[in-house]
C-alpha distance (Angstrom), angle and dihedral (degrees) to the residues before:
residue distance angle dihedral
X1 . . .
X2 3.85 . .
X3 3.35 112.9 .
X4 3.89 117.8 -131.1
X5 3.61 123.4 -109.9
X6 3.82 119.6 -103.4
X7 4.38 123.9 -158.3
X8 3.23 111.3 -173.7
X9 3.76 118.4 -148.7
X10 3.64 119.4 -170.0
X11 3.53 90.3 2.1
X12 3.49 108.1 162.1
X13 3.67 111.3 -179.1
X14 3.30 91.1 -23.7
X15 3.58 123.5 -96.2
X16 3.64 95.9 155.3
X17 3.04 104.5 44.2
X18 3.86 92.8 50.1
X19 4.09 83.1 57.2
X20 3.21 92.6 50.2
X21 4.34 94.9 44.7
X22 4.34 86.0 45.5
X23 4.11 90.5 74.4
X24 3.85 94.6 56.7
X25 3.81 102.3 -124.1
X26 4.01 106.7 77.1
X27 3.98 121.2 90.5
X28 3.59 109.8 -158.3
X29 4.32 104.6 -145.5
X30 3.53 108.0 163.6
X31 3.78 136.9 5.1
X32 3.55 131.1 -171.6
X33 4.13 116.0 -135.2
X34 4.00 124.9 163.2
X35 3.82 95.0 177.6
X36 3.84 108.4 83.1
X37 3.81 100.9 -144.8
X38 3.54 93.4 51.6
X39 3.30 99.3 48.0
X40 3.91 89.4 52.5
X41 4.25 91.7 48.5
X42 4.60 76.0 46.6
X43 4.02 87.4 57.4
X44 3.69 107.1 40.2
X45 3.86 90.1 45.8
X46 4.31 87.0 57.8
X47 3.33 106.4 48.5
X48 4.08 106.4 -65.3
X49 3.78 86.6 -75.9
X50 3.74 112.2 155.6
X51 3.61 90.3 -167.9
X52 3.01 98.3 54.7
X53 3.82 80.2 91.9
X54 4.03 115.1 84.8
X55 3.90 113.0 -130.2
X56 3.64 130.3 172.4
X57 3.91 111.8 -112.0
X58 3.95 110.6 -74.5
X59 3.46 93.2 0.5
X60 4.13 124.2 124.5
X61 4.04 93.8 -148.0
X62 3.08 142.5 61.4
X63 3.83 99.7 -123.9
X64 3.89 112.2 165.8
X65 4.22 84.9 -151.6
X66 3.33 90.7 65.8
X67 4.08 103.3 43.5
X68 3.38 120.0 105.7
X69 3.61 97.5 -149.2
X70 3.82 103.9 -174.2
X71 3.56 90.0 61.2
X72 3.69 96.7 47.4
X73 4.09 90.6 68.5
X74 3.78 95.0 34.5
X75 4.10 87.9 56.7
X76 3.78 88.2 43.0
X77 3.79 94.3 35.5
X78 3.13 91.9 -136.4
X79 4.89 105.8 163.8
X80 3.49 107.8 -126.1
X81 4.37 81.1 -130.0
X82 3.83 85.3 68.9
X83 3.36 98.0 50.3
X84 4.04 133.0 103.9
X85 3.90 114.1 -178.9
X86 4.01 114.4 -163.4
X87 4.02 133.4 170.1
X88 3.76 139.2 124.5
X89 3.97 103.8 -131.5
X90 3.73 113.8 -149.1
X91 3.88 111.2 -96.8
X92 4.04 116.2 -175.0
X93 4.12 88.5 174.6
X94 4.07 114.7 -149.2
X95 3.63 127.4 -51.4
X96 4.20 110.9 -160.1
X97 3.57 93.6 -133.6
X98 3.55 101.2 -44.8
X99 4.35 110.2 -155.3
X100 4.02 85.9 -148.3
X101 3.62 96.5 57.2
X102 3.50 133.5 68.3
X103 3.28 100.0 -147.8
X104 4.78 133.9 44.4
X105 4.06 89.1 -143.3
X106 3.64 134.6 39.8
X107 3.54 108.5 -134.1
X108 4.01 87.1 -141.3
X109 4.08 93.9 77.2
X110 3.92 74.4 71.7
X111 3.81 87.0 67.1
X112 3.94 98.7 62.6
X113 3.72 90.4 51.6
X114 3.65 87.1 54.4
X115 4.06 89.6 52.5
X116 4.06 83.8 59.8
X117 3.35 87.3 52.0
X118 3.93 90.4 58.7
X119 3.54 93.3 47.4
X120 4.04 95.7 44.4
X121 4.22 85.7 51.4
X122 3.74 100.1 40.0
X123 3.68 95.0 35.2
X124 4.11 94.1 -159.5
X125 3.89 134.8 -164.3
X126 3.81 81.3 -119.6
X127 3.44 159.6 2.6
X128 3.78 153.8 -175.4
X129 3.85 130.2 -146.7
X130 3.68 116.9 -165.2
X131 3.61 128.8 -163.9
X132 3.93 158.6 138.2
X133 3.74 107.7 -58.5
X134 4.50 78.3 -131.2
X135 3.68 88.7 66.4
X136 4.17 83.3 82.8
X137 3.95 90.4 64.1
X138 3.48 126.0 97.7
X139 4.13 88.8 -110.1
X140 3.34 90.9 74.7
X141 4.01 110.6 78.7
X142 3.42 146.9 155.3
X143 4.31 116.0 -135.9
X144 4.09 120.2 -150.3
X145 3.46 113.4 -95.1
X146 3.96 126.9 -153.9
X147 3.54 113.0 -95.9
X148 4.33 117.0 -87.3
X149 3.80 129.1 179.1
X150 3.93 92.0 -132.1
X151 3.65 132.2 48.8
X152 3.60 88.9 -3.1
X153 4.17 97.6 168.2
X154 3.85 98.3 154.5
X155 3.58 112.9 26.9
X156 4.13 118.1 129.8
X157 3.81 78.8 -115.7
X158 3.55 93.3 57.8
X159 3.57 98.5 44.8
X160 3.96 93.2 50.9
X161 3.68 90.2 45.8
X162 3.99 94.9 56.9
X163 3.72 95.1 38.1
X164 4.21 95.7 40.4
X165 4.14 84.4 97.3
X166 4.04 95.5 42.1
X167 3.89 123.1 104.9
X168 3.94 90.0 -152.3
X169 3.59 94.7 59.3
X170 4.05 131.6 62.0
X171 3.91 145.5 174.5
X172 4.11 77.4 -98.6
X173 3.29 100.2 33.7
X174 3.67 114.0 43.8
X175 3.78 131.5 166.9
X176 3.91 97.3 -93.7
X177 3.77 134.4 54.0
X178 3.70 139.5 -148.3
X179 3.97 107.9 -85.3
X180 3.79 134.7 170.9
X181 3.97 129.8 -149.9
X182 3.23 126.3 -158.7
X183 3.55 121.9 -126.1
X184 3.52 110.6 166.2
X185 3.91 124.2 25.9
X186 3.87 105.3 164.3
X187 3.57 148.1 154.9
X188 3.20 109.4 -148.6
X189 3.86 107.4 100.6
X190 3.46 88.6 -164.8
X191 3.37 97.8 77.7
X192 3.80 98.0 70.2
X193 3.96 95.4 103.3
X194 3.69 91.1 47.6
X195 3.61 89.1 52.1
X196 3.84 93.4 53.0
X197 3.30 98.3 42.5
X198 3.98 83.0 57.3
X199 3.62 105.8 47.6
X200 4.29 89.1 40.2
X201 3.75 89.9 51.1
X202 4.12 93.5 41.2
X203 4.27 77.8 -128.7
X204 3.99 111.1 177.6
X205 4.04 107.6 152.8
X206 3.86 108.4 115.6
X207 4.05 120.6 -122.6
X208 3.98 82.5 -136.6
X209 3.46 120.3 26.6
X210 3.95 106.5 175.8
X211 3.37 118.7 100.4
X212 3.99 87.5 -142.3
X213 3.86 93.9 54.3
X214 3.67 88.6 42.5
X215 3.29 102.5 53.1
X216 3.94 88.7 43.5
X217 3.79 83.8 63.8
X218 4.11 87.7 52.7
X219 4.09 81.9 50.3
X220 3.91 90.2 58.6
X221 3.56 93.1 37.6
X222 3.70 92.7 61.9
X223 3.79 98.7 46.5
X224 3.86 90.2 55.2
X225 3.87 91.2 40.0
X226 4.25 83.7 55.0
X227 3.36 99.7 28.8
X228 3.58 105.9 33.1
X229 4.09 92.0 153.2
X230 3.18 102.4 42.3
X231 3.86 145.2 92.6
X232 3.64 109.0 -96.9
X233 3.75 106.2 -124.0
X234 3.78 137.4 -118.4
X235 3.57 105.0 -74.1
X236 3.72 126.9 -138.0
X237 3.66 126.8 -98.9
X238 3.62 91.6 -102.2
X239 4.04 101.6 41.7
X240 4.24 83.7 57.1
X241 3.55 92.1 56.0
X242 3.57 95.0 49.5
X243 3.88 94.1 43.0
X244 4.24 86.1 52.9
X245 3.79 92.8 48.6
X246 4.04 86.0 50.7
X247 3.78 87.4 46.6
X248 3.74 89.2 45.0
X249 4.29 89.6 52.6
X250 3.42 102.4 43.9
X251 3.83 92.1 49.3
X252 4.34 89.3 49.9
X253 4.47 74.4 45.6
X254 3.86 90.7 59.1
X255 3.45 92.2 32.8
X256 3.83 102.6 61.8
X257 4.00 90.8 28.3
X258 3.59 86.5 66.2
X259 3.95 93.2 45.6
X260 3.89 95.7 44.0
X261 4.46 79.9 42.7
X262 3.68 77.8 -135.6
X263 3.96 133.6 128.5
X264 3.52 93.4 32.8
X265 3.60 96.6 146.6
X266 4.34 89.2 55.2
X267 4.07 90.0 41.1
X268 3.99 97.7 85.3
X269 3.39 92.7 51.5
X270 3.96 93.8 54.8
X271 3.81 93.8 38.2
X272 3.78 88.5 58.8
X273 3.26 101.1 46.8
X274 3.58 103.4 50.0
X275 4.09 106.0 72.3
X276 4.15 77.6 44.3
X277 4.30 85.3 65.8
X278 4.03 91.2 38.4
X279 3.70 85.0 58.1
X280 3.83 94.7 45.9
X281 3.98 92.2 56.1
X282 4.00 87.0 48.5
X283 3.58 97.2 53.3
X284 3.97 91.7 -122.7
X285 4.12 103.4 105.8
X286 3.54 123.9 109.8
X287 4.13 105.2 -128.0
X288 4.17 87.0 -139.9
X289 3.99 87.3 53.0
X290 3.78 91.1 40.5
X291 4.08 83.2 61.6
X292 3.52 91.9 52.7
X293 3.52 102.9 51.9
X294 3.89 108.1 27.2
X295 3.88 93.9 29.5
X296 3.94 81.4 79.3
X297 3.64 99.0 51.1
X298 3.64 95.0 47.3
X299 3.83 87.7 45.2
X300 4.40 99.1 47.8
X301 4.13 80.4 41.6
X302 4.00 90.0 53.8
X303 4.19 86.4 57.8
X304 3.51 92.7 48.0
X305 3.82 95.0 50.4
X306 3.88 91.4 48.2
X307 3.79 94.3 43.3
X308 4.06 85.8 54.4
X309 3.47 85.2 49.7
X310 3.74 98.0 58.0
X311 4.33 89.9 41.6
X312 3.48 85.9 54.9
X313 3.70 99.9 40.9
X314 3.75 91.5 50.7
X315 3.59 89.1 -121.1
X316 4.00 117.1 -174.8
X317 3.81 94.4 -128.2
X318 3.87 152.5 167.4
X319 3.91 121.9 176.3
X320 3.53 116.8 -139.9
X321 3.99 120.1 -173.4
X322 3.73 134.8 -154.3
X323 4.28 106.9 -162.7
X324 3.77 89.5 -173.9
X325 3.78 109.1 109.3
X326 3.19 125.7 -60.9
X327 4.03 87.3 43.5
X328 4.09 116.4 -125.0
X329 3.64 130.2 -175.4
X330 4.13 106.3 179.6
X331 3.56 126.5 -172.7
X332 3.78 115.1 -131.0
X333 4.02 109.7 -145.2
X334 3.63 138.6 145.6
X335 3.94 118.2 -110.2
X336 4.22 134.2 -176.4
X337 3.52 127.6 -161.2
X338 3.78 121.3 -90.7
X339 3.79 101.0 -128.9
X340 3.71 93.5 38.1
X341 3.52 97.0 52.1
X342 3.66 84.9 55.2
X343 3.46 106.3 54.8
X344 3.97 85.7 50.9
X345 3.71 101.2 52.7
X346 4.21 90.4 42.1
X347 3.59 86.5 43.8
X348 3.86 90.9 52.8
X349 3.98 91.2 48.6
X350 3.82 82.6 60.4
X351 3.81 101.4 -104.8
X352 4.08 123.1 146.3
X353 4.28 95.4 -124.9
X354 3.83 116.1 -150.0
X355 3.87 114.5 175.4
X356 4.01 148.8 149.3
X357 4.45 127.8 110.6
X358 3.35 123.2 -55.0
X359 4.04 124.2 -159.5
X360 3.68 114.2 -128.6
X361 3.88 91.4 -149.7
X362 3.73 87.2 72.6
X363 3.29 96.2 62.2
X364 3.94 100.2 51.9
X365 3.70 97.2 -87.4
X366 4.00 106.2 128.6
X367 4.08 92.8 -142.6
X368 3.67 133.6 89.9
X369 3.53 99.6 -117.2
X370 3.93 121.8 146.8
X371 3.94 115.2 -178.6
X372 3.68 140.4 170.6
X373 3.62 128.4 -104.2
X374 3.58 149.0 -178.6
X375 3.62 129.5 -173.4
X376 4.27 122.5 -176.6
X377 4.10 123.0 -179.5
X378 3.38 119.3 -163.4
X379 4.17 110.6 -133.0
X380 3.76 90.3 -31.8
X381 3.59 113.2 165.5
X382 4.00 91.4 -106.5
X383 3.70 134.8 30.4
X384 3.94 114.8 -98.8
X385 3.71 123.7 -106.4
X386 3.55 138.8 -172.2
X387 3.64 118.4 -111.1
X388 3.89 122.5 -97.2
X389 3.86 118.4 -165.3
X390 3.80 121.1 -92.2
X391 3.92 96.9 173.7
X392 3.95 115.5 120.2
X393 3.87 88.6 -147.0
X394 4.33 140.0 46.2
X395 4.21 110.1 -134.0
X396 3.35 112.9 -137.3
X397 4.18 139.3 -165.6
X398 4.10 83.9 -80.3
X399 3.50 93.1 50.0
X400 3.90 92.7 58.8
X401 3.57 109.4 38.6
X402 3.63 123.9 7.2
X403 3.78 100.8 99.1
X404 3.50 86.1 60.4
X405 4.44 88.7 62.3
X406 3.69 89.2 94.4
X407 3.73 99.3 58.2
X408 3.85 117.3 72.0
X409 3.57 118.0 -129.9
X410 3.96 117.4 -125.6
X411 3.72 122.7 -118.4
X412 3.99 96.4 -169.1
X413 4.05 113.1 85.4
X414 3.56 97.0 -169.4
X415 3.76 95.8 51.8
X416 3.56 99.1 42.1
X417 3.91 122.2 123.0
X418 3.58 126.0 176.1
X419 3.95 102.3 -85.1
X420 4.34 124.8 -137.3
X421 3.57 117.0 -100.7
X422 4.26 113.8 -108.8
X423 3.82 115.1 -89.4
X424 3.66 100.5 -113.8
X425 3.81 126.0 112.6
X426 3.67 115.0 -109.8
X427 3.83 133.7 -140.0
X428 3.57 104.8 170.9
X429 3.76 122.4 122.3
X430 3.68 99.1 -143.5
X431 3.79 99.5 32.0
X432 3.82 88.6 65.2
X433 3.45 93.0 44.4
X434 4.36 90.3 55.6
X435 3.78 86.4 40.4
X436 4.55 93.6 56.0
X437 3.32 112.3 113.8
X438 3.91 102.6 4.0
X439 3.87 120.3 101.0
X440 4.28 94.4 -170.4
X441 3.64 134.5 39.0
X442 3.93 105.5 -107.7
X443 3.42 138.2 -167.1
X444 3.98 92.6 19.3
X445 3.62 95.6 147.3
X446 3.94 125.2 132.2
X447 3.87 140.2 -168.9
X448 3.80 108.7 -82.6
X449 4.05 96.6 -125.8
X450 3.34 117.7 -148.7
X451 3.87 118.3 -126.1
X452 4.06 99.2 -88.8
X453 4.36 85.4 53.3
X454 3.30 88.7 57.5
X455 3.31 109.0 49.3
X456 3.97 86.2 49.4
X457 3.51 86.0 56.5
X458 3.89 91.8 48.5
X459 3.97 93.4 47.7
X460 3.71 92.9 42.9
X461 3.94 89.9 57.2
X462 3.83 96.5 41.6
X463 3.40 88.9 55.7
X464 3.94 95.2 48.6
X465 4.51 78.4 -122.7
X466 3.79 118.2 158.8
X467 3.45 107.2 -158.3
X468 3.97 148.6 15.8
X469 4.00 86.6 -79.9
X470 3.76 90.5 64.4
X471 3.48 93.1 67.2
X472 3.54 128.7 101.0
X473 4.20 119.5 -100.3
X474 3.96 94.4 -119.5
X475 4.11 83.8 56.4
X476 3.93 95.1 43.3
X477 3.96 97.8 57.3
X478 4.08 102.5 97.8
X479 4.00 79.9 68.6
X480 4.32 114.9 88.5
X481 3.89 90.6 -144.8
X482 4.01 117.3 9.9
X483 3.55 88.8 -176.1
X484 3.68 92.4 70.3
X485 3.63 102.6 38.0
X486 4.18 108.7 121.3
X487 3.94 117.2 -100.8
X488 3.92 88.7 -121.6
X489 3.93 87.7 59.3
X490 4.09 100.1 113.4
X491 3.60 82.9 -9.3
X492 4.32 109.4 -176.6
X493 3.49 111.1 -142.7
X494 4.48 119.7 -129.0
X495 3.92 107.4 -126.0
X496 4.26 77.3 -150.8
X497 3.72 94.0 54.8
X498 3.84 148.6 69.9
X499 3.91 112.0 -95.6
X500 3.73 108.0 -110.1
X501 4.26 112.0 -110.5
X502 3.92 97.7 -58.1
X503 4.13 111.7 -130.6
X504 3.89 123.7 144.2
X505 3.55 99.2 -21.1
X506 3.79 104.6 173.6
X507 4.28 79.5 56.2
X508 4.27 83.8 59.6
X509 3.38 98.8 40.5
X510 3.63 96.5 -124.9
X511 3.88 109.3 -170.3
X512 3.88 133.5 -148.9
X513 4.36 118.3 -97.1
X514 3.48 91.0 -140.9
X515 3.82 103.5 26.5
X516 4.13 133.4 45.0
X517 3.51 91.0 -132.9
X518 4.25 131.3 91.0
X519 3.60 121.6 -75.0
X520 4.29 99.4 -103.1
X521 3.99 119.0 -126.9
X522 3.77 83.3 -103.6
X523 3.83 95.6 57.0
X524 3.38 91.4 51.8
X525 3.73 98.0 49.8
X526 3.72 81.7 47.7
X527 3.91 86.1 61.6
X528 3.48 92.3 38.6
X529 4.22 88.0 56.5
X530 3.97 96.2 -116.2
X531 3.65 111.3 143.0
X532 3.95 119.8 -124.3
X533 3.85 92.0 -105.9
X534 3.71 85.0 65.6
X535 4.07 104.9 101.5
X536 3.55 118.2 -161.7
X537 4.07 119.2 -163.6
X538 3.37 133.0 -167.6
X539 4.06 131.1 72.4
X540 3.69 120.7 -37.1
X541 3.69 90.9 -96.8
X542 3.86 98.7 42.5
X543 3.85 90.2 48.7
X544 4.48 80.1 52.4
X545 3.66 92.4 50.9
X546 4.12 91.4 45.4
X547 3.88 96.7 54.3
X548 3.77 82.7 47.9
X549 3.41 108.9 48.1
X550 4.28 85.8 45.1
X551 3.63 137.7 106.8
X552 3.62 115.8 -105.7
X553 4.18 99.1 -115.8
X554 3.66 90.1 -145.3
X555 3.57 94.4 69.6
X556 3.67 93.4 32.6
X557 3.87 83.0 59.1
X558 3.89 94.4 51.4
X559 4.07 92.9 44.2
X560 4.09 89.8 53.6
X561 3.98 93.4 44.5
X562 4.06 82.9 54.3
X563 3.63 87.5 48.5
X564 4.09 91.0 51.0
X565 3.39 92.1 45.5
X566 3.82 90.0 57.7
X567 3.62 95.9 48.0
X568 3.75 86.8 44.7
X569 3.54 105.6 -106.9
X570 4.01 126.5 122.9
X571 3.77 115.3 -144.9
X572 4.09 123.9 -118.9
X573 3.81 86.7 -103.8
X574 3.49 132.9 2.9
X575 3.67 123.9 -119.2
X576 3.88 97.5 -123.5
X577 3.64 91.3 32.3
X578 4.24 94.5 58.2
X579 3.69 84.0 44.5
X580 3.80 108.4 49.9
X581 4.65 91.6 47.1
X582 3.94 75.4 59.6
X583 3.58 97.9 52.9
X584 4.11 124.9 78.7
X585 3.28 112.9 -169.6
X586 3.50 128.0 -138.4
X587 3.75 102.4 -166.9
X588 3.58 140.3 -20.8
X589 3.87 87.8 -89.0
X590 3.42 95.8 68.9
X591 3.95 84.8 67.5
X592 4.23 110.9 80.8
């Protein structure tokens, strides 16, 4: 039969799509991939095809903001009834004027309204949405834009438009609700003219605007925040240079302020703050008085950064400002829940919606790894429905990796060639399923640790430890507070146990069960359910961060056999099926 066509949006190296591929009767024809690495490991793994890679006309990326996807299919004419579109856009939710960031909104919730704008142009028979299993909390949320001819995903207009035809929603009781942020919460009482003089004059340019100068400000901030007694200390090469070119900006700031006889309001702020930052590169400034005089700069240039934000957003906005002490300034706006908003606008295209978290360990993935997903046909000949596990048996760390104990992991990129599999029969279900189709062991390349990482890894085995915390004091003192270091810091994975929720392992540390050594890239696409024929490209930590950042193909596998079934279609091979003629069972106690 014809096999349906597959886009990939946010595809990374491609553990959807490789779900998706594994039941025979999805086509992969495009995929969408700004992140260079990836998108190589997204090639080599279909065929060397470059263009396999969707990129607006003349442009060098592949930025899903600049595709024009209703003109991709027509050129490749490609019928909307053949058509499957999949991807899990980024979605960093809302911090309320979070002190560690830089920045109120992630400019990635941007990204899932631009995967509704795939599905409005293409219109296909289907599609999958994956995502954090968070993005169902009331943190994540969508603001009220201003109203724009094109691309206009979040505009009251919008909203009324695809909720005009739903009970749940009204004239008086609309999909969004009356919110506040936060922008500024701050001590310093001195700020108050600056503050007026910003909200009268509707001022929103940042004193510092790069991100590196910026979050060298956050740097200080901290030290005086911990430290507040103390001697600041002699600052790296780097941190100087920064803290001149700061000093070198906010004097050009004063400078042409005082030309233009503009900005007065913000200029006391800068003016005191700068012999504060000549101090801190000499060595000379108390920490307390550093608090005092640049805690207000970094504070007015906070506002100014979120303000921007909002302009530039096209956030639906009035401030509102409280001078008793601590100082706010709020912005009042109007905001709608991530998921919800969803479900309306695909409902309002016409699509059947069925969505909630799955577990990947349900689906034969050994990893504890719950995610969100939503699935929508469009008039398929039964309602969609998430997947629900059929498989006799859990896979655990054991299951995935520990035939592969016996063969070393390289350290050296450059002279790394695929290695040959140990000569040792195997009996294990999923092991022959990674191993199907792939002749050599690739990939199986691991951190080189220098000597102090592996004799953590050495004392946390000997000692049958788990994590950092097992570790003795004497081999815990390269860390400022122990105490606070994460649990999956040198974490050692259980052969009898789930593996944790994979990310950037070789970041963590994350150490063999059997072996003191670092888990390879290999292992952990093992964990993460790729098979072996799966190549990934890239450096040693970009090839890390891809198996991390990836959908487990497992469960990608189970989702898209739900999908066929809906559109009623059985796949080449079942999931539990091709997994239970691999498995021999011992006894009835191998079943759970």
């Amino acid at each position: 039969m014809d096999k349906l066509k597959i886009i990939d949006l946010f595809s990374g190296a491609g553990g959807l799509s490789s779900g998706f591929e594994q039941t025979g009767r999805f086509e992969v024809i495009g995929a969408v991939e700004l992140n260079p690495a990836a998108a190589e490991t997204y090639i080599k793994n279909h065929g060397n095809n470059p263009n396999i890679i969707i990129k607006a006309e003349g442009s060098i990326q592949s930025n899903i903001t600049e595709i024009k996807f209703k003109e991709f299919i027509d050129n490749k004419r490609v019928d909307s009834s053949k058509l499957v579109v999949i991807g899990g856009p980024p979605c960093q939710g809302f911090s309320n004027a979070n002190r560690q960031k830089n920045y109120l909104i992630s400019g990635n919730n941007q990204l899932v309204k631009e995967f509704v704008r795939a599905i409005d142009e293409m219109r296909p028979k289907a599609f999958l949405m994956e995502n954090v299993k968070a993005i169902e909390s009331v943190k994540h949320k969508f603001f009220v834009t201003q109203h724009k001819k094109d691309k206009d995903y979040s505009s009251e207009n919008h909203l009324r438009e695809i909720t005009a035809m739903n009970s749940k929603y009204s004239i008086d009781k609309p999909i969004w609700k009356d919110d506040l942020i936060t922008l500024l919460d701050s001590e310093f009482n001195s700020l108050q003219t600056a503050i007026k003089y910003i909200v009268q004059k509707k001022y929103d340019t940042p004193i510092i605007d790069d991100e590196r100068l910026v979050s060298r400000l956050r740097v200080i901030e901290k030290e005086y925040i911990q430290k507040s007694r103390a001697k600041s200390k002699s600052k790296s090469p780097k941190s100087v240079a920064e803290i001149k070119e700061l000093v070198n900006h906010l004097a050009g700031q004063i400078d042409q302020m005082l030309i233009n006889n503009d900005d007065l309001g913000i200029a006391p702020v800068i003016i005191q703050a700068l012999p504060s930052l000549q101090k801190l590169i000499d060595g000379e400034l108390d920490l307390q008085n550093a608090k005092n005089t640049i805690g207000p700069l970094i504070d007015i240039n906070t506002l100014l950064i979120h303000l921007r934000e909002l302009k530039d957003e096209g956030i639906v906005n009035t401030l509102k400002v409280d001078m008793k002490s601590p100082l706010k300034v709020y912005a009042s706006v109007k905001s709608y829940n991530v998921v919800e908003y969803l479900r309306c606008v695909f409902e309002y295209f016409d699509y059947d919606i069925d969505s909630g978290p799955i577990t990947a360990s349900d689906f034969g993935v050994p990893q504890k790894r719950s995610r969100f997903i939503m699935i929508g046909t469009y008039k398929a000949r039964y309602k969609p429905e998430l997947p629900i596990r059929k498989l006799k048996r859990l896979f655990y760390t054991r299951d995935a990796i520990s035939d592969l104990a016996s063969v070393p992991p390289e350290a050296d990129m450059k002279k790394y060639k695929a290695l040959d599999y140990p000569d040792f029969p195997i009996d294990n279900p999923l092991q022959k399923y990674f191993r199907k189709g792939s002749e050599k062991l690739h990939n199986h390349i691991n951190t080189a640790s220098n000597s102090l990482s592996l004799k953590r890894f050495e004392e946390i085995r000997e000692s049958g430890g788990k994590n950092f915390h097992s570790l003795s004091d004497e081999m815990k003192d390269t860390y400022t507070d122990a105490s606070r270091t994460q649990t999956t810091i040198y974490l050692r994975l259980n052969y009898d146990d789930h593996s944790p929720t994979v990310v950037n392992i070789r970041k963590s540390m994350w150490n063999h069960p059997e072996n003191a050594v670092s888990l390879s890239v290999r292992e952990a696409a093992r964990l993460q359910s790729f098979k072996d024929k799966h190549i990934f490209c890239g450096t040693k930590d970009q090839q890390y961060q891809q198996v991390g950042n990836a959908v487990p193909p497992l469960m990608a596998r189970a989702i898209a056999e739900s999908l066929l079934k809906s559109l009623g279609i059985e796949p080449e091979t079942p999931l539990d099926k091709e997994l239970q003629e691999l498995v021999v069972y011992e006894n009835e106690e191998a079943l759970v």
